[in-house]
Backbone bond lengths (Angstrom), bond angles and torsions (degrees), N, CA, C in turn:
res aa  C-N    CA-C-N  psi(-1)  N-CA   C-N-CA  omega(-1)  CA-C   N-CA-C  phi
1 X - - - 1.439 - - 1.523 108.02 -
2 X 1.413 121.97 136.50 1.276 135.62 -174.92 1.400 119.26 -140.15
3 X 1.227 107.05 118.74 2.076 115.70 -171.76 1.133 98.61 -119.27
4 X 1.473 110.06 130.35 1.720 125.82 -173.05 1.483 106.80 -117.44
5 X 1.197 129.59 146.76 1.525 140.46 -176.43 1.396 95.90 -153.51
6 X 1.275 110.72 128.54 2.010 112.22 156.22 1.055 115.71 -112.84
7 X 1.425 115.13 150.28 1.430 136.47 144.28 1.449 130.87 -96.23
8 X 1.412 115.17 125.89 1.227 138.71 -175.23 1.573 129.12 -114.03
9 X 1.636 111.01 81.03 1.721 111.22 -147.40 1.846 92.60 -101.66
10 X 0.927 122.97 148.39 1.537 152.49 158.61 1.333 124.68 -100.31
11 X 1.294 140.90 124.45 1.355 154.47 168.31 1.656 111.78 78.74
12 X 1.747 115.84 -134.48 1.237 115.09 -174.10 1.494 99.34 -95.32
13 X 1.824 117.34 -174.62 1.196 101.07 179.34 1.543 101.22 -90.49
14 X 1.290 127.11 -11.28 1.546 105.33 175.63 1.811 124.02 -78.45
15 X 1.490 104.37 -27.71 1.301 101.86 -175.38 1.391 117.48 -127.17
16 X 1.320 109.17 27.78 1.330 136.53 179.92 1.688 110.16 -91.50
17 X 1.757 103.43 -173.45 1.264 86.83 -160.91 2.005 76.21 -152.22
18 X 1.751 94.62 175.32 1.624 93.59 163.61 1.724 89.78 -164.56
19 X 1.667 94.70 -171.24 1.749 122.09 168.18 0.973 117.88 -121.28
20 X 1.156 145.45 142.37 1.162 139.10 144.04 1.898 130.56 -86.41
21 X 0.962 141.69 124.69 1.571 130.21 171.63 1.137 109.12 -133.57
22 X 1.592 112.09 147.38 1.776 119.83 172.77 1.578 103.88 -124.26
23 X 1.390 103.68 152.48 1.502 103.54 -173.33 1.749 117.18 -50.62
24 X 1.590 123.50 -13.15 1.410 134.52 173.96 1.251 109.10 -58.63
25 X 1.455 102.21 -38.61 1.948 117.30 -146.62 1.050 124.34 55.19
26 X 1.545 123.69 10.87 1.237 112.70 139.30 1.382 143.64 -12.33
27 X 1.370 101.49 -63.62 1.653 137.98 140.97 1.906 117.94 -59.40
28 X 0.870 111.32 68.20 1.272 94.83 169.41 1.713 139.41 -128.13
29 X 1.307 109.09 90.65 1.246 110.11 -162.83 1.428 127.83 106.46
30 X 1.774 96.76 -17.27 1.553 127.34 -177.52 1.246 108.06 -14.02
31 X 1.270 152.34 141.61 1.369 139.44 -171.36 1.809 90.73 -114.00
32 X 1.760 101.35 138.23 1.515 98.78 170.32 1.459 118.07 -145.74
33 X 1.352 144.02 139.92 1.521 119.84 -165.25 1.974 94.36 -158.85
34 X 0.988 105.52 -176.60 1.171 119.20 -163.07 2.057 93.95 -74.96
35 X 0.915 102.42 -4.68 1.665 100.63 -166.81 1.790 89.87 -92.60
36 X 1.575 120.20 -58.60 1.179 139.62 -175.18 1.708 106.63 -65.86
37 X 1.480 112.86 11.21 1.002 97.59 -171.83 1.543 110.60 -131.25
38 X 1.694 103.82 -18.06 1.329 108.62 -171.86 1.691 97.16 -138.32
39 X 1.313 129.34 -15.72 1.087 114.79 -177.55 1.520 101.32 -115.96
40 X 1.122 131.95 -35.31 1.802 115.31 -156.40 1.530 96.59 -117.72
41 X 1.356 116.56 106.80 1.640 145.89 -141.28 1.885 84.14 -119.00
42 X 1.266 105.72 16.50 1.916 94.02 175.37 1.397 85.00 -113.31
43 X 1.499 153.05 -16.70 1.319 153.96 -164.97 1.759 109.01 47.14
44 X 1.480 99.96 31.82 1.847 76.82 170.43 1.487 95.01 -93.75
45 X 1.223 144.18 12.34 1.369 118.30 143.02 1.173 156.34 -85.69
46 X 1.015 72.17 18.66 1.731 99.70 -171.25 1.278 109.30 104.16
47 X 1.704 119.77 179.35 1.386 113.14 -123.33 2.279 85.01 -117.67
48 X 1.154 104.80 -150.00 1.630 115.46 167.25 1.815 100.89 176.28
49 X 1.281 91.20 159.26 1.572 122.94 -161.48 1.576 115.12 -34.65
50 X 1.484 101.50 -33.95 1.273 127.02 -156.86 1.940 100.60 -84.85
51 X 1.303 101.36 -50.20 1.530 95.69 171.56 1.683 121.11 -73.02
52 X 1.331 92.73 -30.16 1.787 97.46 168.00 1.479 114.99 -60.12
53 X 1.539 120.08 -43.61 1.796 121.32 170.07 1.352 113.43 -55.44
54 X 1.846 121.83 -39.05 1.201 116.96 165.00 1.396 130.06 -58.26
55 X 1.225 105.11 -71.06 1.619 109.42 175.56 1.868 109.91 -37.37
56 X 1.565 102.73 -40.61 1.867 85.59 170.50 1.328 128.42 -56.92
57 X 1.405 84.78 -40.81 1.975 100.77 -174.23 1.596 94.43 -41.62
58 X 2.073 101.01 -78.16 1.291 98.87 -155.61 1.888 113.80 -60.51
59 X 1.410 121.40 -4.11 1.516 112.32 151.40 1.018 133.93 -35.60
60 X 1.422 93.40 -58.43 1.518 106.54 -153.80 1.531 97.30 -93.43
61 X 1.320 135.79 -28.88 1.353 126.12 -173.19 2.029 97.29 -58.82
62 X 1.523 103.34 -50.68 1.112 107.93 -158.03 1.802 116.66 -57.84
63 X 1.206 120.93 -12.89 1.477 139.31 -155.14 1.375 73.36 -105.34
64 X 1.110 112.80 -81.46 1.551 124.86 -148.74 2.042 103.50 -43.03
65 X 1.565 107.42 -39.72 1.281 101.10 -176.04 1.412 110.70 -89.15
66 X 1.328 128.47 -13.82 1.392 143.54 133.33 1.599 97.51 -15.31
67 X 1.186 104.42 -95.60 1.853 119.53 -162.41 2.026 103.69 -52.07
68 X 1.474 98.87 -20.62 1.575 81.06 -178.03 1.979 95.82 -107.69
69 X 0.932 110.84 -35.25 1.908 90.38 167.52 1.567 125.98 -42.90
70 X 1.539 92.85 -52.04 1.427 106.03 168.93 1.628 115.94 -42.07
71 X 1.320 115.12 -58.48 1.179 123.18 -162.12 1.580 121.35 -84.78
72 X 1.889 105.55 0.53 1.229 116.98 160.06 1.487 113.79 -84.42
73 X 1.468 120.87 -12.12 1.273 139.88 -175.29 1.944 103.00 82.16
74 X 1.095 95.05 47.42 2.036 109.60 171.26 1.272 96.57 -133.50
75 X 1.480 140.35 72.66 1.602 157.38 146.79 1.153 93.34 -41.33
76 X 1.583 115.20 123.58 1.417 128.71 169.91 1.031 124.66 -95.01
77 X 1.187 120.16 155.21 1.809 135.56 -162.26 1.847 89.39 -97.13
78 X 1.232 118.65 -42.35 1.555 105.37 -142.25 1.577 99.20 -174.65
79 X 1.124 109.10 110.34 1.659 114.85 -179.15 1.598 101.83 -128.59
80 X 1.571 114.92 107.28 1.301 107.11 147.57 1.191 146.71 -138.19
81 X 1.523 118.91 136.36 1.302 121.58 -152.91 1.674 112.61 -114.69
82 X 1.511 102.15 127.51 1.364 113.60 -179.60 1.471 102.28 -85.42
83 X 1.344 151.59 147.91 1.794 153.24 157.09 1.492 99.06 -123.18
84 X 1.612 95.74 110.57 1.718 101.19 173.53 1.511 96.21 -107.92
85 X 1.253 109.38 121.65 1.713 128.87 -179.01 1.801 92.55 -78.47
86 X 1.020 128.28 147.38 1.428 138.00 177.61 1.740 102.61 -121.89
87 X 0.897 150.01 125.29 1.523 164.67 179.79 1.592 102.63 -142.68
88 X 1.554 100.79 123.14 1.714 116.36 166.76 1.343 114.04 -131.14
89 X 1.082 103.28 170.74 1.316 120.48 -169.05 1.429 125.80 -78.01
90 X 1.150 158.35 70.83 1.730 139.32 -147.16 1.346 101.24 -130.61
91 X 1.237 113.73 113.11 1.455 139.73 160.31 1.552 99.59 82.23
92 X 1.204 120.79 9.65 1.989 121.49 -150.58 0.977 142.38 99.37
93 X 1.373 105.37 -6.19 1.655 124.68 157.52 1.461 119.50 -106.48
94 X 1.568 121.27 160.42 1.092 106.70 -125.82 2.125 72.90 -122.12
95 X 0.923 127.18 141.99 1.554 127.13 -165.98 1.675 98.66 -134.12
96 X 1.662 113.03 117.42 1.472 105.41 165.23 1.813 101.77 -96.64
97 X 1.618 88.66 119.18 1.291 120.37 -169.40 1.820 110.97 -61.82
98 X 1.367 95.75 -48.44 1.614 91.29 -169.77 1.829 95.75 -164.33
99 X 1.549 116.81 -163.88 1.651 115.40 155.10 1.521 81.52 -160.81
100 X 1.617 91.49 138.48 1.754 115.54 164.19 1.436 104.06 -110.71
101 X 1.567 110.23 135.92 1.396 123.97 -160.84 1.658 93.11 -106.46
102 X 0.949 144.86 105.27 1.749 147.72 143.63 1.375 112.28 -50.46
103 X 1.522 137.25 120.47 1.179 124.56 -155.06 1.906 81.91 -157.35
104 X 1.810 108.67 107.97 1.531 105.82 164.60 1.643 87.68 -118.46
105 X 1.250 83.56 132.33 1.781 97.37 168.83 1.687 127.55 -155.14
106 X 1.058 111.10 144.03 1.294 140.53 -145.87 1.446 121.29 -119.03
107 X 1.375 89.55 72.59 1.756 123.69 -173.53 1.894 112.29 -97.44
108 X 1.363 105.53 108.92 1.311 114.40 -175.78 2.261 106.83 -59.05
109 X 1.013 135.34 142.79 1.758 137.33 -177.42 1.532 111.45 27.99
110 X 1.612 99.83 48.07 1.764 85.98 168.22 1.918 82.86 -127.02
111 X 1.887 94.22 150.97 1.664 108.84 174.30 1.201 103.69 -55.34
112 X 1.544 126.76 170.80 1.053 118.93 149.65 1.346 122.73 -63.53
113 X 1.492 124.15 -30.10 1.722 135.89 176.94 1.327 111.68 -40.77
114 X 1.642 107.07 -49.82 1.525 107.33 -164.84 1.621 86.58 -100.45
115 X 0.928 141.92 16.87 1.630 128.09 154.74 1.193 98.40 -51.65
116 X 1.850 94.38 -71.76 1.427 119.51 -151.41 1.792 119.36 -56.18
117 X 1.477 100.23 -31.91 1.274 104.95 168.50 1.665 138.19 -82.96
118 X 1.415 112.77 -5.37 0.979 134.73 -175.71 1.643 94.94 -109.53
119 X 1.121 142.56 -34.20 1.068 145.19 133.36 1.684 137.51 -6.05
120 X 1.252 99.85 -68.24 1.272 133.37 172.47 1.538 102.19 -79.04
121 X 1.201 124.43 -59.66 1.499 102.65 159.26 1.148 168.73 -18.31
122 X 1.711 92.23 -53.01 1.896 112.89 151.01 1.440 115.37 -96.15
123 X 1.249 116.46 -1.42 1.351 106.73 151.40 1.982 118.43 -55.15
124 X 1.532 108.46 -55.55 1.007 96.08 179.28 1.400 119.56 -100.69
125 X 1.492 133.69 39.04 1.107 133.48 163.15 1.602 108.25 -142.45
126 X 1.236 130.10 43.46 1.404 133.37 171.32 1.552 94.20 -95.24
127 X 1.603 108.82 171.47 1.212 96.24 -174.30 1.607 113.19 -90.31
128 X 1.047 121.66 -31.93 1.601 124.79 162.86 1.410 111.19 -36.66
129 X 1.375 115.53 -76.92 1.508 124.72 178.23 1.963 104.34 -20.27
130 X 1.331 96.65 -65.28 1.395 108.26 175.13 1.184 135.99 -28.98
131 X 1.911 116.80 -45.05 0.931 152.47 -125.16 1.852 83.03 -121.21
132 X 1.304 114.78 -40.22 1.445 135.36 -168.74 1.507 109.51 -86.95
133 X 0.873 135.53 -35.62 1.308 156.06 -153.49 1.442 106.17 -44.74
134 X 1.399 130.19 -48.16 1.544 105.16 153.03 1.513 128.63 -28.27
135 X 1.264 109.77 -44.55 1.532 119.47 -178.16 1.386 127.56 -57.49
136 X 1.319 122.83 114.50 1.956 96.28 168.23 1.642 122.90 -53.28
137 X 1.110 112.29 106.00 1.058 102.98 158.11 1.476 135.19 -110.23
138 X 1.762 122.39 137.51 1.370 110.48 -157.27 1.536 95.34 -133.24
139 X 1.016 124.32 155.66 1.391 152.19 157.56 1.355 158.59 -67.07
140 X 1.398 147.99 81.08 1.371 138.04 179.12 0.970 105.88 -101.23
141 X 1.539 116.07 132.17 1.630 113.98 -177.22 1.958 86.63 -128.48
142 X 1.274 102.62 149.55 1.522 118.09 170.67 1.506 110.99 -147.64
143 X 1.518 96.86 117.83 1.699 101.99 166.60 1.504 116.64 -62.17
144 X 1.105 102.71 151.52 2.200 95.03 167.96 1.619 76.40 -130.37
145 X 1.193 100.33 134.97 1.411 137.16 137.24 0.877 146.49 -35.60
């Protein structure tokens, strides 16, 4: 299996510009630039790299603990997961530090114990996570009731 996305950049990287597209078009044409990427934190200008790694994360965590609740026989009602990517600054380069996954979900006769542990599970075996694994990545999971 093979998933393709391009990038299409114009000028320098400070006052330059690009696109993004994925074969879905989801992505299409997405506009992204050094402004959309480090200064304007509302994203109506379009998006940057860093929220695109998140939004996969929290995909893929969410499926992935999908397929293993399920498969403990705890079928979920409702899984949702926030991924805050952390990026700092060091010496002038720009370092993504870690991603914390926020995870309230809404699983009909499972403990909270085996939430939490089954939880924590596909945290570290989804395939993103994997893919991340230099990264710290850490976890809050909350049942709702």
């Amino acid at each position: 299996m093979q998933r393709k996305s391009s990038a299409v950049w114009q000028g320098t990287g400070m006052e330059g510009k690009g696109s993004l597209t994925s074969t879905s078009n989801v992505l299409n044409n997405t506009p992204y630039s050094f402004q959309t990427r480090f200064k304007s934190e509302d994203g109506k200008a379009g998006t940057n790299p860093e929220e695109l790694i998140a939004a996969a994360h929290a995909g893929c965590y969410s499926m992935a603990l999908s397929f293993q609740l399920g498969g403990a026989g705890f079928p979920p009602t409702e899984l949702k997961t926030d991924a805050i990517l952390t990026m700092e600054n060091e010496g002038g380069h720009f370092v993504i530090k870690g991603i914390h996954l926020e995870l309230l979900g809404v699983v009909p006769n499972i403990t909270e114990e085996k939430f939490i542990e089954i939880a924590n599970n596909a945290k570290s075996t989804c395939p993103v996570s994997k893919a991340l694994s230099s990264l710290e990545i850490t976890l809050t999971a909350t049942l709702k009731k």
